[in-house]
N, C-alpha and C positions, 0 to 999 in steps of 0.2 A: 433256231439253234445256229452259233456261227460255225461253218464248216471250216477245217484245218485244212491250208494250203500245204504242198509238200508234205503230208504226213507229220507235219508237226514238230519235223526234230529244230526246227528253230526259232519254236517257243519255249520260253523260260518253261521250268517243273511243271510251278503251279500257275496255272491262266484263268485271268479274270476276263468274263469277254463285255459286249456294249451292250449288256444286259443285268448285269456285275451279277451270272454263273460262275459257281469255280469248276475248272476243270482240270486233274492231275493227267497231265501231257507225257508222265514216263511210262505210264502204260500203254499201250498201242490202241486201247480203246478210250476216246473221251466222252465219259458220261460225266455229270454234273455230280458235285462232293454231295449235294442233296439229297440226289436219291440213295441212300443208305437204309438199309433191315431197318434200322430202327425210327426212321422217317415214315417208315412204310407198317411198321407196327401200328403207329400211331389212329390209323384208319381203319383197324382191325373190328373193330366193335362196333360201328356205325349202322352198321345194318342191324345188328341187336341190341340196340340202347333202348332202356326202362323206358315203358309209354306208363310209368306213375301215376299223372294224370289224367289219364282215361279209365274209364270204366267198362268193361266189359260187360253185357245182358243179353239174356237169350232172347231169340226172334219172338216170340210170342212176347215179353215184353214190349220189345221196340216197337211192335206191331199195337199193343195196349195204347200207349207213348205217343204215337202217329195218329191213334185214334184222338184223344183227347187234345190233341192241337188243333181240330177243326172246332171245337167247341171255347166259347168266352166263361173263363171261370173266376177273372181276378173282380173280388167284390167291388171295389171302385169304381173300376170299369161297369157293371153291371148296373152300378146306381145309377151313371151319367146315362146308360141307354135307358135308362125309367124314367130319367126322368125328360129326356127327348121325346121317349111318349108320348108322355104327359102333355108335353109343352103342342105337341102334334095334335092331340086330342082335342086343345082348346084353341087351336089353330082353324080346326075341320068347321068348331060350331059358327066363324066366321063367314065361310063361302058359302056364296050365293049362286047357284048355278042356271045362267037363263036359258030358257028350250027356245 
């Protein structure tokens, strides 16, 4: 923030400083035209804005949910590991193991 040399009485009214803040110089105190109630309104709701979005479910769901993500259930998937098996199994009847 630029600070006022001598109290300010020999800036014009209204001061723009090298940040281009306004600040109204005939009151004894310079705050910025900015911060105004109604600047300040504006961030009133932020902390309780709609999570629409989300879904809320109880722990024993989520708990349900956490379960079933250790396990492979999408069929596609399921085919390809059958058939890596598969391809495994005829793989096995190749090797020859010497003692």
């Amino acid at each position: 923030m630029t600070n006022l040399y001598m109290g300010g009485e020999d800036l014009p009214d209204d001061y723009v400083d090298e940040n281009g803040a306004h600040y109204n110089v005939n009151e004894n105190k310079s705050v910025p035209e900015d911060t105004t109630h109604e600047h300040d309104r504006t961030y009133e709701n932020e902390g309780t804005r709609d999570l629409s979005p989300m879904v809320q479910i109880s722990i024993k769901e989520y708990d349900k949910l956490k379960e079933q993500n250790k396990y492979i259930t999408d069929p596609a998937l399921i085919g390809m590991i059958d058939k890596m098996e598969f391809f495994l199994k005829e793989l096995r009847k190749h090797i020859v193991r010497k003692l």
